[in-house]
C-alpha positions as CSV (number, residue, x, y, z in Angstrom):
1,X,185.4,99.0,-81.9
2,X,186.7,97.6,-84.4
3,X,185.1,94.0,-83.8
4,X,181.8,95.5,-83.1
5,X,182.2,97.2,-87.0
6,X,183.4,93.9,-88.3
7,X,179.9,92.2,-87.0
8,X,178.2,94.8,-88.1
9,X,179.5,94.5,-91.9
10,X,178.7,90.6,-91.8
11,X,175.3,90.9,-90.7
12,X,174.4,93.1,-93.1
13,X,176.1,91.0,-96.0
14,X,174.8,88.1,-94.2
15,X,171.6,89.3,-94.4
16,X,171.4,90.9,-98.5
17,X,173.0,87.5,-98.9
18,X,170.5,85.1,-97.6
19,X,167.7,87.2,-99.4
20,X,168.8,87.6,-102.4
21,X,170.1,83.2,-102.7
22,X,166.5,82.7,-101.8
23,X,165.3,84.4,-104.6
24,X,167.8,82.9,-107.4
25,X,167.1,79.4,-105.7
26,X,164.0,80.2,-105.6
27,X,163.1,81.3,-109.3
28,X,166.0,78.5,-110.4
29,X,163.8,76.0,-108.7
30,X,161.1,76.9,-110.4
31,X,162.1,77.1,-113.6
32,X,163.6,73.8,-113.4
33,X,160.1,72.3,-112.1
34,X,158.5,74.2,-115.3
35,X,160.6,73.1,-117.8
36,X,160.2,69.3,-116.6
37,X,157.0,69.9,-116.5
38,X,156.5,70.7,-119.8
39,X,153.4,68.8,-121.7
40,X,153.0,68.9,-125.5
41,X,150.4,72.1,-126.6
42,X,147.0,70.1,-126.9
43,X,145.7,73.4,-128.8
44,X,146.8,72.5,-132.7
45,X,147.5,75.7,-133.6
46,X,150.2,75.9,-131.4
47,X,152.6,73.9,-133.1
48,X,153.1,75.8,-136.0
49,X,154.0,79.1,-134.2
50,X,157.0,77.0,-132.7
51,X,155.8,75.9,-129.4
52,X,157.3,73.4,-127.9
53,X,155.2,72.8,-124.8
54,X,152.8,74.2,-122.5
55,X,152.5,74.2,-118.5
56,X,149.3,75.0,-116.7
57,X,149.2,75.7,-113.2
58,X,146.8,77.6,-110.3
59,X,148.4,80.0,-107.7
60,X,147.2,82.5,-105.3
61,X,143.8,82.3,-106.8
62,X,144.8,82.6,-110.4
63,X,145.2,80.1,-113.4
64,X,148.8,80.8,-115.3
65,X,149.6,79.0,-118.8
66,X,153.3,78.9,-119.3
67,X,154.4,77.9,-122.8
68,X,158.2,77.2,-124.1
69,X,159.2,77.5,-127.4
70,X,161.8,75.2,-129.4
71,X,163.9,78.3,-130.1
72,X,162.2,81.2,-130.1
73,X,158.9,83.3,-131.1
74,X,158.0,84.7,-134.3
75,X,158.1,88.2,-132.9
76,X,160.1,89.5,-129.9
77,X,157.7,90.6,-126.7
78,X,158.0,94.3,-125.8
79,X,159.1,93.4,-122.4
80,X,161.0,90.5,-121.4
81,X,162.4,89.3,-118.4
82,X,165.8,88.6,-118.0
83,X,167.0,85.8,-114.8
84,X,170.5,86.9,-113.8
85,X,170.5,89.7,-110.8
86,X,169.6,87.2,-108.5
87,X,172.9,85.0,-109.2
88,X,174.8,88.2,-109.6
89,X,173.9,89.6,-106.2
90,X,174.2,86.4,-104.4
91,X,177.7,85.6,-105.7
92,X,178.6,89.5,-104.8
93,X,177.2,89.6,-101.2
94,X,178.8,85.8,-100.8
95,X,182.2,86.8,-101.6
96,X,181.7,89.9,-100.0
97,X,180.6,88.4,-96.4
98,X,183.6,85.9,-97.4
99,X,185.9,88.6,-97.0
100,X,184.7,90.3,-94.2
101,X,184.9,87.5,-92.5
102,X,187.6,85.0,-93.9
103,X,189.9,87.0,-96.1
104,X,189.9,89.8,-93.2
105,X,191.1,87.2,-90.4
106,X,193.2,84.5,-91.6
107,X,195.2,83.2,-89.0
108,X,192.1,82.9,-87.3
109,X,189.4,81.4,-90.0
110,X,191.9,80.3,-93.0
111,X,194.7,78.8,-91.7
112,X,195.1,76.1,-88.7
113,X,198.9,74.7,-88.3
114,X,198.2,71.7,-87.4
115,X,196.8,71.0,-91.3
116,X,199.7,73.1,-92.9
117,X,201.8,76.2,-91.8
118,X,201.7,79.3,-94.4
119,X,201.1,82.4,-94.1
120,X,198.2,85.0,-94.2
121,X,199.1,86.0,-98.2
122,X,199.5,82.3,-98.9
123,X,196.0,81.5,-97.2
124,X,194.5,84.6,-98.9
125,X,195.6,83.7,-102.3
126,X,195.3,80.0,-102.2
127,X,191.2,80.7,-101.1
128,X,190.7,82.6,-104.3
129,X,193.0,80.5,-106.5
130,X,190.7,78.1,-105.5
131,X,187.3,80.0,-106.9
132,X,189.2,80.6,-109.8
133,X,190.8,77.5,-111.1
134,X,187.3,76.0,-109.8
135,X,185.4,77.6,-113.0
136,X,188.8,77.2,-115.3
137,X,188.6,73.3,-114.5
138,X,184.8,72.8,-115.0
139,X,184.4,74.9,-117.9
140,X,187.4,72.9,-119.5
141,X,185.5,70.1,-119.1
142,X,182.2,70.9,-120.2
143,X,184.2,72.0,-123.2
144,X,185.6,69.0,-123.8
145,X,183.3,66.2,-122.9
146,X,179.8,68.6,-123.7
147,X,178.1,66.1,-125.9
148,X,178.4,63.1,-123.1
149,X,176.4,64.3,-120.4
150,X,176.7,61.5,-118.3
151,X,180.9,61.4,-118.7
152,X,180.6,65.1,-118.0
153,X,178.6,64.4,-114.8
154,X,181.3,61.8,-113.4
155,X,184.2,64.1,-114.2
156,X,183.0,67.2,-112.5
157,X,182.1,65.0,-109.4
158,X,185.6,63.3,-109.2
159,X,187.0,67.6,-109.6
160,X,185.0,68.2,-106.9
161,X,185.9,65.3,-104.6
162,X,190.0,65.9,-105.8
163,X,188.9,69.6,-105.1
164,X,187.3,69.2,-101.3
165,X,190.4,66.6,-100.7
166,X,193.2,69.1,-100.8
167,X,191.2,72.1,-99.9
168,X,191.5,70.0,-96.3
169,X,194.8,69.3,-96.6
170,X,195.4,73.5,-96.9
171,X,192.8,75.8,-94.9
172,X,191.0,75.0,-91.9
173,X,188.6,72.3,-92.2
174,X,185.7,75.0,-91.4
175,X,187.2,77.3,-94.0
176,X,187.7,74.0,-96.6
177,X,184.2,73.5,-96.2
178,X,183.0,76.7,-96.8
179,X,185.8,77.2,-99.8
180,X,184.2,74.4,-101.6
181,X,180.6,75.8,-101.5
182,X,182.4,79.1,-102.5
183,X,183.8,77.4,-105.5
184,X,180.7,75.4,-106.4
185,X,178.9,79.0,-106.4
186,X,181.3,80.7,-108.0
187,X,180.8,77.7,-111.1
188,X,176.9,78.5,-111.3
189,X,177.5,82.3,-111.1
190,X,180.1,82.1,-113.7
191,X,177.7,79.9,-115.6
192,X,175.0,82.4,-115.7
193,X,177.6,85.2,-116.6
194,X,179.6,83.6,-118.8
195,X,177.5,80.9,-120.8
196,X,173.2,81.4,-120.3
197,X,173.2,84.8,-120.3
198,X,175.5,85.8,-123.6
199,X,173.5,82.8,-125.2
200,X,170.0,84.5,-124.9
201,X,171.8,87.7,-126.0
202,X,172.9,86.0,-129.1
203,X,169.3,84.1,-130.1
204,X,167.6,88.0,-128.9
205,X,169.9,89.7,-131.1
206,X,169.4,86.8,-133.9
207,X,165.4,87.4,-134.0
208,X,166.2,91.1,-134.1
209,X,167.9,90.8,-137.2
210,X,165.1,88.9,-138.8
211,X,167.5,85.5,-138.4
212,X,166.5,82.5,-136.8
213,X,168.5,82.0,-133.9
214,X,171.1,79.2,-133.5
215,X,169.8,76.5,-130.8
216,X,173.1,75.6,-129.7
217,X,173.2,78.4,-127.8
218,X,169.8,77.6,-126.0
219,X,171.1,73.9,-125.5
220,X,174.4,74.9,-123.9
221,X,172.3,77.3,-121.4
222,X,170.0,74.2,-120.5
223,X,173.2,72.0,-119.7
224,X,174.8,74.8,-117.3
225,X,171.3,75.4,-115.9
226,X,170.9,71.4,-115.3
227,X,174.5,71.6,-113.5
228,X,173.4,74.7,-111.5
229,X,170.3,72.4,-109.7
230,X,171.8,69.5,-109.2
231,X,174.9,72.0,-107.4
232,X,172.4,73.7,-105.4
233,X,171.8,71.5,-102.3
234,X,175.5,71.1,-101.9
235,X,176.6,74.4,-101.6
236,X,173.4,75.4,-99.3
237,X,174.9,72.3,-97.1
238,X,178.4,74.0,-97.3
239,X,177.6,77.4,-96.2
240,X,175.7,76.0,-93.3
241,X,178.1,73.4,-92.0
242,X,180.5,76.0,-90.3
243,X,178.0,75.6,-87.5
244,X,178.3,71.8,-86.5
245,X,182.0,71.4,-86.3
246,X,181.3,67.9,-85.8
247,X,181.4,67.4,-89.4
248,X,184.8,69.4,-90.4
249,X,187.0,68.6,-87.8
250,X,186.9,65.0,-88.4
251,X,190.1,63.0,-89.6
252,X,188.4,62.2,-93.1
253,X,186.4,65.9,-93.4
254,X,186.7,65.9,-97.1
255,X,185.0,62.4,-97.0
256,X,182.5,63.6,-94.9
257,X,181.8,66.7,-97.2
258,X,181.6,64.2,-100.4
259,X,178.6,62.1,-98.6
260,X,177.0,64.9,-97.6
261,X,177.3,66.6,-101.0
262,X,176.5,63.3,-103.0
263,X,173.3,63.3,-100.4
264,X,171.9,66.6,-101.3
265,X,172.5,65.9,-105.1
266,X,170.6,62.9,-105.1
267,X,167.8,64.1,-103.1
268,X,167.4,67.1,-105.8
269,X,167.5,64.8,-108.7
270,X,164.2,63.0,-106.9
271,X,162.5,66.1,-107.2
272,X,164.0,66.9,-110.5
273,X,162.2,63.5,-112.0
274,X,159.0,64.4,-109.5
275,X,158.4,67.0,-112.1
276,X,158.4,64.8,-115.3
277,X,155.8,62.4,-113.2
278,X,158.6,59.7,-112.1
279,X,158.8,59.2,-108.4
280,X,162.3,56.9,-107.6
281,X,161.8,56.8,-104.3
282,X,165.8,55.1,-104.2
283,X,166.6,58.2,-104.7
284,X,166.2,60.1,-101.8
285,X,166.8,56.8,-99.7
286,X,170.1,56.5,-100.7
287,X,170.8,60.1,-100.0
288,X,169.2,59.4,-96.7
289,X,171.5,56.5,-96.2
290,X,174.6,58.4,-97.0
291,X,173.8,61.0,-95.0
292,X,173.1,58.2,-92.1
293,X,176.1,57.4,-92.8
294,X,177.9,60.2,-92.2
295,X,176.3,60.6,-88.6
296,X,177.8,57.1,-88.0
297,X,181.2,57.9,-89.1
298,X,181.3,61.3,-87.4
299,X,179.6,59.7,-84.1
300,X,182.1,60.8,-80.9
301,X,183.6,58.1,-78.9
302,X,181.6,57.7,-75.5
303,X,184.1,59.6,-72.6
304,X,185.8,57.2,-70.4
305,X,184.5,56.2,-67.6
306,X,186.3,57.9,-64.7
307,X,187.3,56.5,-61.3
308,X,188.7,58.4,-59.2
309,X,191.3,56.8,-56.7
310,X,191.3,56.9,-53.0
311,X,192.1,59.6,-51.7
312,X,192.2,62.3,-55.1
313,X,190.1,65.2,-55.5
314,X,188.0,65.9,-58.9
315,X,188.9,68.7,-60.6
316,X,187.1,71.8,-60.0
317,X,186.2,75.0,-61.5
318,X,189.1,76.6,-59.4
319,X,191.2,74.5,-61.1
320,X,191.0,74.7,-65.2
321,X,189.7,78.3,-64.8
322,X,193.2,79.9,-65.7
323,X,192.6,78.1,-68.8
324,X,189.5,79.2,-69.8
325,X,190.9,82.9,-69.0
326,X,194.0,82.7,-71.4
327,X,192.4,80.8,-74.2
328,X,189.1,81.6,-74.4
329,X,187.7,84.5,-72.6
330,X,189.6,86.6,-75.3
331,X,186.3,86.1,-77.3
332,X,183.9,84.4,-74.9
333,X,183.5,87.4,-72.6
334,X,180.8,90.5,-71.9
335,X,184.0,92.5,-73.2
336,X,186.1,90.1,-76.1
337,X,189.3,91.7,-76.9
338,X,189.4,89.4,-80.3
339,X,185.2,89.7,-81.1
340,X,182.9,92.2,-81.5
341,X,180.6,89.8,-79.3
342,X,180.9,86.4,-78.0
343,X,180.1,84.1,-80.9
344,X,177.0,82.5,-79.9
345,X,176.7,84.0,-77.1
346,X,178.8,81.9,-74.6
347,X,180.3,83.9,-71.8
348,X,182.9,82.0,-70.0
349,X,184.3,84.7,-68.1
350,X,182.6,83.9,-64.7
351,X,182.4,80.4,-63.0
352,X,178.9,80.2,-63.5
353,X,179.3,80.7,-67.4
354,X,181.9,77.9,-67.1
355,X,179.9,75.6,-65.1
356,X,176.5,75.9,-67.3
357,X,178.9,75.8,-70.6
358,X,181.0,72.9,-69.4
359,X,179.2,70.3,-72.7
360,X,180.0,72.6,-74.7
361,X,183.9,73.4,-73.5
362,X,184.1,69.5,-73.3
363,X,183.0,69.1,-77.2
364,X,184.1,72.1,-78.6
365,X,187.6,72.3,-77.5
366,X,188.5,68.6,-76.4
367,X,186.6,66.1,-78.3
368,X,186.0,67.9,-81.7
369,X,189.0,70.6,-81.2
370,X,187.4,72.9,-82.8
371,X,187.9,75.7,-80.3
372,X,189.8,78.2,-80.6
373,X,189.0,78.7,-84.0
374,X,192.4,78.3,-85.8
375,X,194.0,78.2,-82.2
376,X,194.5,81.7,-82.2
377,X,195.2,81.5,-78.8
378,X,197.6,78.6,-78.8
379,X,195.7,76.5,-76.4
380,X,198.3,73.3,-76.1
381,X,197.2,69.7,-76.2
382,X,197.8,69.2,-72.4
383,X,195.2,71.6,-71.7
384,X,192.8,70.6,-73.5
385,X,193.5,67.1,-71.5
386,X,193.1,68.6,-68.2
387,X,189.6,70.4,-69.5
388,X,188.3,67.1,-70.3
389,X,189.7,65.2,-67.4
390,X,187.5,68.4,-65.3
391,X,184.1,67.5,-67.4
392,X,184.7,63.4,-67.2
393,X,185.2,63.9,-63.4
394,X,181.6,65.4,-63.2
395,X,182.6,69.2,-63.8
396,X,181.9,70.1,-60.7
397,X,182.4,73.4,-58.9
């Protein structure tokens, strides 16, 4: 019962979490595109009221003209929209499905011995130390090195790759991954929060008064803002990955996470510079090439060839099922004991399940070792030898 609750609880926050990300992407994107877009007001009378450029586009049948100004208007609007729910709700419903699912199971999703021993507390702390001293470290540094945008740019990347680095070295390298995209999130929620959002109080409250606004506080929004794009891609990439296992269980996972990252930042400055009319097509080549790379590096060795000598007799189902029973059926059943319901729906509590699962058992649990997740079930390296010595001898029946 209490599995069946615990998937209910994620898909909800699952769901409240993918809708409302698509919306702050969404209107982040745009905004981004419009204010790279920007053209100089052609109408004359425009300038002197402050504006600093103008944006015409058509959509859904209607013509919109979008104007920015260098600070701010002469008079405040009656109504005006504010841009921070989205990020707000996304980073709630992210660290809420974090804990339903993470922070609630530990030993299973957080910790895996074989990449350091702790305990549950340990693992739960260290997870949100690291969200924490994420924003501490990159606000520091946008304090500090502010004015030199390109130094700035550098310095956050090497925090991130130091970052990914020992997040591997501590939590599971699915639970690394998705710590990392946590942490990157938690920088462009905290951004909004923290920097945009009390800035546009400031210059609202400014006008209010009848004082011209300060446009420091506009620039520093612009710069967080600029980070938060360029972020994006990576941490969309991070929450995804715990699907292809391929990636995090590798030797050199935080390696693999820094291409892939690099990748998705380079591909969304290409677009970023689509919208001020220059098309670098190296752009999105090299992140193509890094993440080509990546495939190479992560690329499983080809099984060995098997011969069987005279006289033995392959493996069968018979044979590794006892195997299957103690370490895995405890969630890949009709009735898990660990699950609400068999992730992905792989039953292997029959022969037949065994026998049309057997790729999967072979890369899941002996090439990539992914499975058991966190080895909750203390499968032992000799088994997982005698599963794959089953699939290389043809998994037969």
């Amino acid at each position: 019962m209490e599995g069946f609750i615990t998937d209910w609880l994620s898909l909800v926050a699952r769901w409240f979490h993918v809708i409302v990300a698509i919306a702050w992407i969404g209107e982040s994107f745009y905004f981004v595109a419009l204010d790279n877009g920007l053209r100089p007001a052609k109408d004359p009378a425009q300038m002197p009221k402050g504006v600093f450029g103008e944006f015409w586009h058509v959509h859904g049948g209607g013509f919109y003209h979008m104007q920015k100004y260098t600070v701010a208007p002469a008079n405040m609007p009656e109504k005006l929209h504010w841009s921070f729910w989205p990020s707000y709700t996304t980073w709630i419903t992210g660290f809420t499905l974090f804990c339903i699912v993470y922070l609630s199971s530990p030993n299973t999703y957080l910790i895996d011995k074989n990449v350091l021993d702790m305990g549950p507390v340990v693992a739960i702390s260290s997870a949100i130390g690291f969200l924490i001293v994420g924003w501490i470290v990159y606000d520091s540094l946008c304090r500090l090195l502010g004015k030199r945008d390109t130094l700035l740019g550098v310095a956050v990347g090497l925090y991130v790759l130091l970052a990914s680095y020992v997040a591997c070295h501590v939590f599971a390298g699915r639970a690394a991954y998705l710590i990392i995209g946590a942490m990157l999130a938690t920088m462009m929620t905290a951004n909004v929060l923290m920097i945009i959002i009390p800035g546009q109080r400031k210059m609202v409250a400014a006008m209010l008064r009848g004082e011209a606004p300060n446009p420091i506080y506009g620039k520093r929004g612009k710069q967080r803002s600029v980070h938060n794009t360029y972020v994006t891609l990576p941490v969309v990439f991070a929450m995804l990955s715990n699907h292809y296992a391929m990636t995090y269980t590798h030797p050199y996972n935080w390696a693999v996470l820094a291409l892939i990252m690099l990748a998705g930042a380079l591909i969304r400055q290409f677009f970023v510079m689509r919208h001020r009319d220059q098309t670098l097509w190296y752009l999105p080549l090299i992140g193509i090439a890094l993440i080509l790379g990546a495939f190479a590096w992560t690329f499983p060795k080809p099984a060995p060839a098997v011969t069987l000598p005279q006289g033995h007799a392959a493996l069968k189902i018979g044979d590794i099922e006892p195997i299957i029973a103690q370490r895995c059926v405890q969630c890949h059943a009709a009735h898990p004991t660990l699950m609400g319901s068999a992730p992905a729906g792989v039953l292997l509590d029959t022969p037949d399940g065994i026998a049309l699962n057997a790729q999967r058992i072979y890369q899941q649990a002996v090439q990539l070792k992914a499975m058991p997740l966190g080895n909750v079930t203390h499968i032992t390296d000799d088994e997982r030898t005698r599963l794959g010595q089953w699939f290389n001898e043809g998994a037969q029946r």
